[in-house]
N, C-alpha and C positions, 0 to 999 in steps of 0.2 A: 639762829641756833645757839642755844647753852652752852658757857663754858664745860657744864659736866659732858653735853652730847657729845661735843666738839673730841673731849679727851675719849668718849668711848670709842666714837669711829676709828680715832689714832688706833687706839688701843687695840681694835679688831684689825685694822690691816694689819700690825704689826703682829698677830696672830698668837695676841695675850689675850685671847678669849674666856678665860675665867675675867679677867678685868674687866673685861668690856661687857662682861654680863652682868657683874655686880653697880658698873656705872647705869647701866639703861633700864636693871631693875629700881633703882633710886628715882630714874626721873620720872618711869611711869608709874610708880607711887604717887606721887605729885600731878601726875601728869596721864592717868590712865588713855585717854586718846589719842597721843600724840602721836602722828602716822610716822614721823622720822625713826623716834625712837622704836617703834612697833617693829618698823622696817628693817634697821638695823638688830632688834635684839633674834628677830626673826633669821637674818643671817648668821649670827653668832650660834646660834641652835643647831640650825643647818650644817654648820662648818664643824659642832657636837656631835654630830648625827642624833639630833634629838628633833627627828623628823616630822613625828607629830606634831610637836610645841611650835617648830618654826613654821608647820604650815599655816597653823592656825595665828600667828602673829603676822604673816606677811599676806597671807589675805584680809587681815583687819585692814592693813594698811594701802594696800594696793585698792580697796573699795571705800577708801576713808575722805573719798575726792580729791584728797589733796595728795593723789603718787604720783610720782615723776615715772619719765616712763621707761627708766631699765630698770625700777621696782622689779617688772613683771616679768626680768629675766629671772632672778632666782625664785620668782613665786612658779615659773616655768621649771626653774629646776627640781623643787621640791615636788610637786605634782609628779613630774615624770618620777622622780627616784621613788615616791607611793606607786606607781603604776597606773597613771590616772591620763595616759597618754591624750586622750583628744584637748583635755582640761589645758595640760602642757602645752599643745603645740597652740594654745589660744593667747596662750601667757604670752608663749616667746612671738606671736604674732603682733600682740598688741603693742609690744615692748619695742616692735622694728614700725609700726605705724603710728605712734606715738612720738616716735622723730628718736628713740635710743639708738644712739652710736658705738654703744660702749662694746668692744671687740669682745666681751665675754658672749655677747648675743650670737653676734654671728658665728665663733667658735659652737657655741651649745646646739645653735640652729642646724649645723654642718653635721656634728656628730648624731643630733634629733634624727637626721633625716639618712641619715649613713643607717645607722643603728635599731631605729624604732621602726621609722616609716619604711625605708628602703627603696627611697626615692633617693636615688642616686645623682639625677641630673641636677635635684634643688640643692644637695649637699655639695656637691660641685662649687655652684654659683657661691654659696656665702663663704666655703671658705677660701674661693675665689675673692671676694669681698674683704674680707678678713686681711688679705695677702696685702691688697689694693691701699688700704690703711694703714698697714704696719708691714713692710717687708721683711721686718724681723721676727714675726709671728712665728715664729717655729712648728708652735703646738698645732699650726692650719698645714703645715708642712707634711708632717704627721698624720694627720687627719687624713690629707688627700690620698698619700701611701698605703691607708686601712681602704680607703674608698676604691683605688685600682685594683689591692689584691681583690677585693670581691670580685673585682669585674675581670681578671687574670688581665689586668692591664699591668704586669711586671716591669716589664722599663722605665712606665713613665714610675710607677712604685721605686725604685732606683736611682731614678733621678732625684725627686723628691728627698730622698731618706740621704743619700747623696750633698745636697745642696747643704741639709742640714750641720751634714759632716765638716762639709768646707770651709763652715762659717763656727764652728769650736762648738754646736750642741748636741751634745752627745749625752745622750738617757737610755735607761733600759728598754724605754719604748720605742726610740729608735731603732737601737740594731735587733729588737725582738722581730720587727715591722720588714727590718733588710733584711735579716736572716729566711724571713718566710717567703719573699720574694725570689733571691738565691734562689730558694730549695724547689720551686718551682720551674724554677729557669735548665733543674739538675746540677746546678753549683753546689753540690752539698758541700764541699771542703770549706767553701766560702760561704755557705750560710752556718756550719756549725763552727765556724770562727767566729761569727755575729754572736750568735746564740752563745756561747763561751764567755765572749767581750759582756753582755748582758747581764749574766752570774756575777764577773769581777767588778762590773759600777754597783751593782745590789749584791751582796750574797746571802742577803736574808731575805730575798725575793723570790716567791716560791713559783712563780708563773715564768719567771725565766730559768728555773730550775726546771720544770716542767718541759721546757719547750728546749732547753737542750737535751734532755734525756730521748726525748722524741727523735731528735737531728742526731742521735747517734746512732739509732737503730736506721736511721736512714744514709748514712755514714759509712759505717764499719762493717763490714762483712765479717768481720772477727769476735763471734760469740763472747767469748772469756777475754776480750780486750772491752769490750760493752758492759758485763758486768763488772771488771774490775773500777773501769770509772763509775758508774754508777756508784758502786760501792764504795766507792771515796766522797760521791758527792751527799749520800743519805746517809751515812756514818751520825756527821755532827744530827741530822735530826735525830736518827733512830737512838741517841743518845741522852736527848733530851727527853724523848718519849719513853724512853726505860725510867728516870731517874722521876717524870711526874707521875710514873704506874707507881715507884717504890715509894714518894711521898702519898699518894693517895691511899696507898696499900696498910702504912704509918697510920694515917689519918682514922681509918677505918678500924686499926686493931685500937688505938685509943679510944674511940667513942665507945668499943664496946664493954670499955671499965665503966663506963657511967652508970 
């Protein structure tokens, strides 16, 4: 591999992807076939959301004979995130018979199969898998906790989300995950405590906004104590939403001096 390749890889984990774009476009100048580069600039696109462009670079590369085989995890991903689901689940097939190990597969494969497929028992297994590798995988932790509420398997959801806690990883996807469990158990005090914890690790996060506003009405029996918070929590939007009406509003009286 290239010292330039060498620096884009760096460059893309470190998640200076303008960098790593402008590196990998330089070497397939030079270099228009080259499946690493292909590979990689196909991620960097990916990690863009410039979904087309990396699909079409990371199937270059994954058909170029010479991919390695968790290529065809993110050529797995791209696919699915177009909607091309059976294409996907071929990818991330090939990518686990192929001999790739890399935990991002069996992560993608667990949630594939939670999410897409709705084959619960094979989502199990990998991020079963997952766990078995890395016991510090958190993200399979999580995973497994969306996989029991489906199935209102609550406790072991509990446990899971739980474990997490014990061990200092705490995300919004965590106690969104505990909170929903809770609330099924009839813990509402304790699940719109989660739901609350969730607001204060993100507050510019509108799906844990979302999901306490929910847990309130399942909460409180006190109308005007529901809209009161409410109305503290949509304040700052509905604030921001006035103030791009009055810029647009601006915008619109000037174009029509032209």
């Amino acid at each position: 591999m290239s010292n330039t390749l060498q620096n884009a890889e760096k460059k893309l984990r470190q998640g200076k992807l303008g960098d790593a774009h402008k590196l990998l476009t330089r070497v397939l100048r030079k270099e228009p076939k080259n499946p690493h580069a292909l590979y990689l600039l196909g991620e960097t696109l990916l990690l863009q959301d410039r979904l087309d462009e990396a699909l079409i670079n990371l199937r270059q590369a994954v058909s170029s004979g010479h991919a390695q085989p968790c290529w065809y995890v993110m050529c797995g991903v791209a696919l699915e995130r177009k909607g091309l689901y059976t294409d996907a689940e071929k990818s991330y097939k090939l990518a686990e018979m192929s001999g790739c190990a890399d935990e991002r597969m069996y992560y993608m494969l667990g949630k594939f199969y939670t999410n897409v497929s709705h084959d619960y028992t094979k989502a199990e297994i990998y991020y079963a898998n997952l766990i078995n590798i890395n016991p510090q995988a958190f993200v399979a932790y999580v995973g497994l906790s969306r996989l029991y509420i489906l199935q209102a398997r609550y406790e072991e959801a509990i446990q899971a989300l739980d474990h997490c806690l014990t061990q200092g990883y705490e995300t919004v996807e965590v106690y969104i995950n505990l909170g929903h469990a809770l609330s099924h158990q009839g813990r509402q005090d304790d699940a719109l405590t989660c739901m609350k914890k969730a607001m204060e690790i993100d507050p510019g996060n509108l799906i844990a906004k979302q999901n306490y506003i929910v847990q309130l009405l399942y909460t409180y029996d006190d109308q005007s104590a529901i809209y009161s918070e409410v109305k503290t929590i949509t304040q700052p939007l509905n604030k921001r939403t006035k103030k791009q009406y009055r810029g647009a509003a601006v915008t619109d009286r000037k174009s029509n001096t032209l």
